[in-house]
Every structure is written in structure tokens, then in C-alpha cells.
Backbone bond lengths (Angstrom), bond angles and torsions (degrees), N, CA, C in turn:
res aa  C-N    CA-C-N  psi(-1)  N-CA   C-N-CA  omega(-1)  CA-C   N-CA-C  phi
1 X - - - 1.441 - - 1.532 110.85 -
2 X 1.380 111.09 -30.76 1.614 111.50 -173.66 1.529 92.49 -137.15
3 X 1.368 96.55 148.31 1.831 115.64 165.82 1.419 115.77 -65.04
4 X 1.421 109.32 135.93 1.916 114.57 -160.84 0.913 100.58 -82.47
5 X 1.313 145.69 47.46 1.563 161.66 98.70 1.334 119.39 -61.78
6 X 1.096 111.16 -21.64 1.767 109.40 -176.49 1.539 121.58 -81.74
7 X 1.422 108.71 123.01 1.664 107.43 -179.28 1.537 120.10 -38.37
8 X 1.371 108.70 -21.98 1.381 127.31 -179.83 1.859 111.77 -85.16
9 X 1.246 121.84 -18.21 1.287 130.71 -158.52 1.643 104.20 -63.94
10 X 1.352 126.74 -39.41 1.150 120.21 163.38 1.896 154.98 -108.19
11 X 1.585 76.89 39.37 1.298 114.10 -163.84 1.838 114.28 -67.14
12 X 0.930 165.09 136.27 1.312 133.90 151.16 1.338 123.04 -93.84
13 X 1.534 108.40 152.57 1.581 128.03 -160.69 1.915 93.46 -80.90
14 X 1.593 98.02 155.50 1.321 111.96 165.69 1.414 96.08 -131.63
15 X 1.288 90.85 -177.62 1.849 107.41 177.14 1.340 109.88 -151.89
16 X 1.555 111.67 137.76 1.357 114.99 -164.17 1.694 93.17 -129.56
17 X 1.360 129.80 156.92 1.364 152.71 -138.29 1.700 97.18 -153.47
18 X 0.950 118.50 105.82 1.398 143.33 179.82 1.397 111.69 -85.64
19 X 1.577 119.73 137.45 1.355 108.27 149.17 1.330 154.10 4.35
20 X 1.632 84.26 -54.50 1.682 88.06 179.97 1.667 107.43 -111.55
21 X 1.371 116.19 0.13 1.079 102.69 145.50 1.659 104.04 115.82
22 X 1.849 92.70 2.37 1.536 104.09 167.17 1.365 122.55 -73.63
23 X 0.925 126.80 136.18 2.049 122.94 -179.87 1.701 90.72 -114.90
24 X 2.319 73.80 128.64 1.542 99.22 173.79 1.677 103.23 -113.93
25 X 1.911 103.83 148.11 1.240 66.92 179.43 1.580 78.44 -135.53
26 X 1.924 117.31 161.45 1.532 122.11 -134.51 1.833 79.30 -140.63
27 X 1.312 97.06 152.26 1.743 114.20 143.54 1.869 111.71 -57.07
28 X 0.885 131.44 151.38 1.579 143.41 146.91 1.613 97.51 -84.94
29 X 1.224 69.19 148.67 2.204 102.95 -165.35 2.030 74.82 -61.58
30 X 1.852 86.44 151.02 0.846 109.18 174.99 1.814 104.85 -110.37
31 X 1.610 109.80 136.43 1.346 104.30 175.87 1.530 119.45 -100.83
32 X 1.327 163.10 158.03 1.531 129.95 173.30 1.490 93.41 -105.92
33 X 1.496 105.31 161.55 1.266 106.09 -160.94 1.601 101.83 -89.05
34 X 1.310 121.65 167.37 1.187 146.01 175.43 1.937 113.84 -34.78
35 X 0.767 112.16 106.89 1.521 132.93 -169.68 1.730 101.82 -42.46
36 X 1.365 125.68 -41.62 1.597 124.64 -166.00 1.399 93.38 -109.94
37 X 1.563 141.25 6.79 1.149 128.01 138.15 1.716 136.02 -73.41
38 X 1.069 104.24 -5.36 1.781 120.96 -167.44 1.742 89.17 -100.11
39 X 1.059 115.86 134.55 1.401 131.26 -157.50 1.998 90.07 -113.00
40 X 1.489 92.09 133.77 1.644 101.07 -162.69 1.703 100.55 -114.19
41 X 1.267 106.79 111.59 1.760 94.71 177.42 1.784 105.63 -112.40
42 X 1.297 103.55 26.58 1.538 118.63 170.17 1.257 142.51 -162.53
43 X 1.513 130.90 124.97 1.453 100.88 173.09 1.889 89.32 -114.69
44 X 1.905 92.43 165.18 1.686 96.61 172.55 1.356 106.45 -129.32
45 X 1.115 125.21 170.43 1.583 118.07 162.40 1.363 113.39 -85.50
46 X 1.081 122.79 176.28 1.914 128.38 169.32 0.980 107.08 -110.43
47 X 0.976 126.00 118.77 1.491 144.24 -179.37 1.649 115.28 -107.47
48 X 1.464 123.95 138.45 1.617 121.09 -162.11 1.380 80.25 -89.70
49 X 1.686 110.56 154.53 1.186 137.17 -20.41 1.890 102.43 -76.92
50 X 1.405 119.75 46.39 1.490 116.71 -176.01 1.761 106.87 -65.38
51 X 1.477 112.56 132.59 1.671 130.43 171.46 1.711 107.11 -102.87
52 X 1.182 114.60 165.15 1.345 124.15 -162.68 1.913 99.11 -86.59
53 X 1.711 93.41 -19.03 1.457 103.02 -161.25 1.851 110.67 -90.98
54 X 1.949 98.22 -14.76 1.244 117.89 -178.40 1.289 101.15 -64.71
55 X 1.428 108.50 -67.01 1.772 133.97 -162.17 1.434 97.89 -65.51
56 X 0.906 152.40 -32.28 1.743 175.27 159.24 2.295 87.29 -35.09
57 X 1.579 89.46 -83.13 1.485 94.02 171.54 1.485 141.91 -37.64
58 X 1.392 94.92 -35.48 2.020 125.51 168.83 1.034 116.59 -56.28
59 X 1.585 101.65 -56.88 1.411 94.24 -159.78 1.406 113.20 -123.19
60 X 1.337 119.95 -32.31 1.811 127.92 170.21 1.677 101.75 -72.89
61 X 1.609 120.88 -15.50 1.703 83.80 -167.50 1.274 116.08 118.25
62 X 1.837 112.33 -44.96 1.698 104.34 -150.09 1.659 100.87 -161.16
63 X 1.646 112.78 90.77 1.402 108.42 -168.51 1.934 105.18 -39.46
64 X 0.583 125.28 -32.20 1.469 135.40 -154.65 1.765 100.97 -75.02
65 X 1.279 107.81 -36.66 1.833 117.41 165.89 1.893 107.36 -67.53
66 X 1.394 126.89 23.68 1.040 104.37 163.83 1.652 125.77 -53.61
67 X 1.104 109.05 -61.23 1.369 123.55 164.32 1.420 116.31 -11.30
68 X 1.395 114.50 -53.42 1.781 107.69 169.20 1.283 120.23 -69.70
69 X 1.402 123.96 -17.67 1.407 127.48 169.97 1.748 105.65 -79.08
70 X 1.401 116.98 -34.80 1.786 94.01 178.38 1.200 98.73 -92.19
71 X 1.571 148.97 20.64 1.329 138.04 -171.35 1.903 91.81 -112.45
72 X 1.660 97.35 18.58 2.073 81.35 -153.75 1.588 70.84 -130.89
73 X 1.598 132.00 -18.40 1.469 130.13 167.16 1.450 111.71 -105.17
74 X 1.395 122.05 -4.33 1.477 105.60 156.64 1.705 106.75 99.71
75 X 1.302 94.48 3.15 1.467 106.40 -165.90 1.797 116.08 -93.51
76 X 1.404 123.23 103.01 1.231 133.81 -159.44 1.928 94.19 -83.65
77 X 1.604 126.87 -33.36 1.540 92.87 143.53 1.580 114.05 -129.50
78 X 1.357 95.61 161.82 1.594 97.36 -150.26 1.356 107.67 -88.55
79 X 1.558 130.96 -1.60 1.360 135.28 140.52 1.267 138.65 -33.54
80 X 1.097 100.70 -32.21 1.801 122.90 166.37 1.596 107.39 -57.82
81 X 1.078 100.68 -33.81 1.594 108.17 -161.20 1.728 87.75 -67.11
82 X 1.057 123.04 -52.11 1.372 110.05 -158.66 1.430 119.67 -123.67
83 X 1.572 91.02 41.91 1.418 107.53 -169.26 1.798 95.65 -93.75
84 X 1.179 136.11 -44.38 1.160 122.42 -177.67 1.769 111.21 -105.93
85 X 1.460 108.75 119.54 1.786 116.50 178.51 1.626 113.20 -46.33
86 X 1.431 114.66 128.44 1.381 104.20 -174.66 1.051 136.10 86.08
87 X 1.616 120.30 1.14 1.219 130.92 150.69 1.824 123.38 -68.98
88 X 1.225 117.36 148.16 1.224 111.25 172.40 1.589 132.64 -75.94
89 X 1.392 144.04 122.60 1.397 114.85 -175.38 1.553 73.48 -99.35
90 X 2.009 89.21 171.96 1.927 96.02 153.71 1.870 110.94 -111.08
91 X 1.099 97.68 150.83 1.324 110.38 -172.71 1.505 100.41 -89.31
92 X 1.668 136.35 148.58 1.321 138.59 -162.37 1.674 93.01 -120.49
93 X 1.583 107.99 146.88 1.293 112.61 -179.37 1.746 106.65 -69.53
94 X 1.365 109.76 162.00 1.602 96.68 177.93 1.354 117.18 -68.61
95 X 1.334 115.22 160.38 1.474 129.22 -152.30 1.188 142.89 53.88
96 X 1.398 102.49 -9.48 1.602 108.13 -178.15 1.368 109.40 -87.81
């Protein structure tokens, strides 16, 4: 259903049964894991005009892996991350 890059990629599906008798069937909520389990082999500063999707590109490889960088700062949206210049994010080892 999702590309094995996707935060979603190892999720499992449910299926829900409607009223009328249509069956949907959904991802299960995704949780991110625990902030001092994600192993950090970086921090960077934010620099203006710095995006979550830039620093993503820098240093993981793959603008599109932002998501492992706010799941490695704890950050539920990842705008925060680079909302103030000169803050530190941490960078997540690969795969985690």
C-alpha cells in the first residue's frame, strides 16, 4: 500500500463495516517511537530560509525522510523544527 520508505510502510491495515454494509479498510494510527530510543549521529543548526525537507536532503539522503528527523526531535509537526534560526535539530541514524 505504501513505499518501504514510508513512515506508514509498516503499519497494519484494519477494516471497518459500515451501516450500510460497505467495508472500509484503513491504516492503524501510527505512533512515533520514543524520542531516547532513536539513536542520533547528528545535531545541525537551522539556518533561515532552512525547511525540514532541505535538512532531510543534507543529511538522511532523501528530502522525503523528513519525518525521521521530527520522529528523532519529538516533534508531532515538523514546522516547529525550523521555525526558530539557530536552533538545534538531531539528525537520526539511518533506518531508524
Amino acid at each position: 500500500m505504501f513505499d518501504h520508505t514510508s513512515r506508514y510502510a509498516n503499519l497494519e491495515t484494519a477494516t471497518l463495516t459500515t451501516e450500510d454494509g460497505r467495508t472500509v479498510i484503513y491504516v492503524r494510527r501510527r505512533f512515533p517511537p520514543p524520542v531516547d530510543a532513536i539513536q542520533i549521529v547528528a545535531e545541525v543548526t537551522v539556518n533561515d530560509p532552512d525547511r525540514l525537507d532541505l535538512i532531510a536532503a543534507r543529511t538522511v539522503g532523501a528530502a522525503e525522510q523528513f519525518w525521521r528527523i521530527a520522529d528523532a526531535n519529538g516533534a508531532l509537526n515538523p514546522f516547529d523544527l525550523t521555525a526558530t534560526p539557530g536552533e538545534q535539530v538531531r539528525i537520526p541514524a539511518p533506518g531508524m
